[in-house]
C-alpha positions as CSV (number, residue, x, y, z in Angstrom):
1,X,37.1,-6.8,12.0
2,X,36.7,-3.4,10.2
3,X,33.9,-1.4,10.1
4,X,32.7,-2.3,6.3
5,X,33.1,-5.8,7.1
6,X,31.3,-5.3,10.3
7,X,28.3,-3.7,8.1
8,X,28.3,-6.2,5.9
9,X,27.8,-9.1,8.5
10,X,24.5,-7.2,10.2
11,X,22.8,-6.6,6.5
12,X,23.4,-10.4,5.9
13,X,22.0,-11.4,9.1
14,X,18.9,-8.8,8.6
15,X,18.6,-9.9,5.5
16,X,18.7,-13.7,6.5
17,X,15.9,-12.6,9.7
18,X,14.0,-11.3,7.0
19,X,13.5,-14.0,4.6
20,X,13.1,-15.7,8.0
21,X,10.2,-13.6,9.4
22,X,8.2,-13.4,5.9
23,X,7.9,-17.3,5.9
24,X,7.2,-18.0,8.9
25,X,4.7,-14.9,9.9
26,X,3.6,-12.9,6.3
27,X,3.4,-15.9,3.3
28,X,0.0,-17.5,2.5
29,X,-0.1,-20.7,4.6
30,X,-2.0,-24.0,3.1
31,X,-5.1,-25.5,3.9
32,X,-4.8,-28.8,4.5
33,X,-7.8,-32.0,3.7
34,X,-10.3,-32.2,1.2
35,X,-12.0,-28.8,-0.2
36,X,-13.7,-28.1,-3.7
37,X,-12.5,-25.2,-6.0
38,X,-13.3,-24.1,-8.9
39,X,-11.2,-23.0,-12.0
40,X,-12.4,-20.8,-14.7
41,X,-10.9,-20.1,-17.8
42,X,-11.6,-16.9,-20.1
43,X,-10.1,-16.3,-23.5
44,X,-12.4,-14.0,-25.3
45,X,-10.3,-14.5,-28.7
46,X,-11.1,-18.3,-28.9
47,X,-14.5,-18.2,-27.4
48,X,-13.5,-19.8,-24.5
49,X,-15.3,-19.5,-20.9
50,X,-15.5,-22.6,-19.0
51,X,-15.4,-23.5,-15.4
52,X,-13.9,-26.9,-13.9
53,X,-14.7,-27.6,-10.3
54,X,-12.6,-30.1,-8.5
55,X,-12.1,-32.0,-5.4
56,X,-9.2,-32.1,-4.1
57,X,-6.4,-32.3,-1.2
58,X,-4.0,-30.1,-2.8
59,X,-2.9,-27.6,-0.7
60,X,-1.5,-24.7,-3.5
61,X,-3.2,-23.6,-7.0
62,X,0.4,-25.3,-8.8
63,X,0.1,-28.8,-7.2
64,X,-3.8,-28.7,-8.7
65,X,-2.6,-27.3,-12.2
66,X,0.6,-29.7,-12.7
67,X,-2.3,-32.9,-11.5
68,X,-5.3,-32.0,-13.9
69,X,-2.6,-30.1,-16.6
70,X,-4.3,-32.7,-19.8
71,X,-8.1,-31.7,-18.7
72,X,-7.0,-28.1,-18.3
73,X,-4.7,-27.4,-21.0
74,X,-1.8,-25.7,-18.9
75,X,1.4,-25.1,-20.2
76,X,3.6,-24.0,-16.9
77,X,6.8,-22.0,-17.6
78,X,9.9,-22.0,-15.0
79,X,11.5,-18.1,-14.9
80,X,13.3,-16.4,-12.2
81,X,10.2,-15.7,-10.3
82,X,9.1,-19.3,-10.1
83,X,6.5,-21.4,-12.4
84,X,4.4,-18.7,-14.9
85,X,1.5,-20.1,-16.3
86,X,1.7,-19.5,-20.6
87,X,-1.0,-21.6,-21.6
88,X,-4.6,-22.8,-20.5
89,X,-6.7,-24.5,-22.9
90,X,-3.9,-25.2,-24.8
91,X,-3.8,-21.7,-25.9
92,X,-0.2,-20.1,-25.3
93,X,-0.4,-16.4,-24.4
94,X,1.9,-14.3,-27.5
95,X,4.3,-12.6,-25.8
96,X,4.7,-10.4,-29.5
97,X,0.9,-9.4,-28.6
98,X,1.6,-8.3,-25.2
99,X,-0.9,-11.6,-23.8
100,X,-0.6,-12.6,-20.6
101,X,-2.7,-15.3,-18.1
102,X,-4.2,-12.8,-15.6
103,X,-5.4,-14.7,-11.8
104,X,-7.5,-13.8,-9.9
105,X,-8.6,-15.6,-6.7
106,X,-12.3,-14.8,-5.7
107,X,-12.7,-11.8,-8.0
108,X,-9.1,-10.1,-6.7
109,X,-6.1,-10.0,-8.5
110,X,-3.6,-12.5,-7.3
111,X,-0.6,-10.9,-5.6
112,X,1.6,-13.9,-5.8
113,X,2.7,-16.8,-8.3
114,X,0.3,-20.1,-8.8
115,X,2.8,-21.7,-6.2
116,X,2.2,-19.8,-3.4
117,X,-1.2,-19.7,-4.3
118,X,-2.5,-21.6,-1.2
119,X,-6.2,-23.9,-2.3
120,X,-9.2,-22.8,0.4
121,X,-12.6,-25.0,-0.1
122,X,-15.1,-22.5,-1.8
123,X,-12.6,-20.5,-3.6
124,X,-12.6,-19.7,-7.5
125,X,-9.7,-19.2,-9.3
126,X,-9.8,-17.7,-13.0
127,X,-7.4,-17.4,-15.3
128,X,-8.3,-14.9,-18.0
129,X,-6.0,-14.1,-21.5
130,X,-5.3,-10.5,-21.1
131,X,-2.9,-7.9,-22.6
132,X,-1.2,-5.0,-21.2
């Protein structure tokens, strides 16, 4: 085996241990059994600030989206990063305004997608129409 091959093989396998070590040790695991959440919704351009609590056994922010999608108005977009969320109360952020659905979880800005999102009882999730 030559020496490039050789090099190739170990980034692979790092790569591979990796991928590996991040889902087993560093992603955000799930809570399992029933917990209450709440979801708010902001969009200062409609007038629009309301809160929807649910109980539920989801486990991620997605599962609870895709099951309550008619009473929340979500519109859920597949891209190359996973599902993006383009719509709540049936408003569709304008990408040709810059408008985006900003999450935050408990007052933080969410640092992953709404499917690894994991649901924790107490928590409060809002969704609020900004621009950059």
């Amino acid at each position: 085996m030559s020496k490039k091959s050789l090099i190739i093989v170990i980034a692979l396998v790092l790569a591979l241990g990796l991928v590996f070590a991040y889902q087993t040790f560093l992603s955000p695991e799930s809570v399992e059994g029933a917990k209450e959440v709440k979801i708010q919704v902001i969009n200062e351009k409609e007038d629009v600030d309301k809160t929807f609590t649910y109980n539920t056994d989801d486990e991620y922010l997605l599962d609870l989206l895709e099951n309550n999608k008619d009473e929340i108005g979500v519109t859920l977009t597949d891209s190359d990063f996973g599902k993006m969320v383009t719509a709540m109360m049936d408003y569709e952020a304008k990408e040709s305004e810059q408008e985006f659905w900003q999450i935050q979880v408990n007052g933080k800005d969410a640092e992953t997608g709404v499917a690894e999102i994991p649901l924790t009882d107490g928590d409060k999730y809002k969704f609020e129409l900004t621009s950059y």
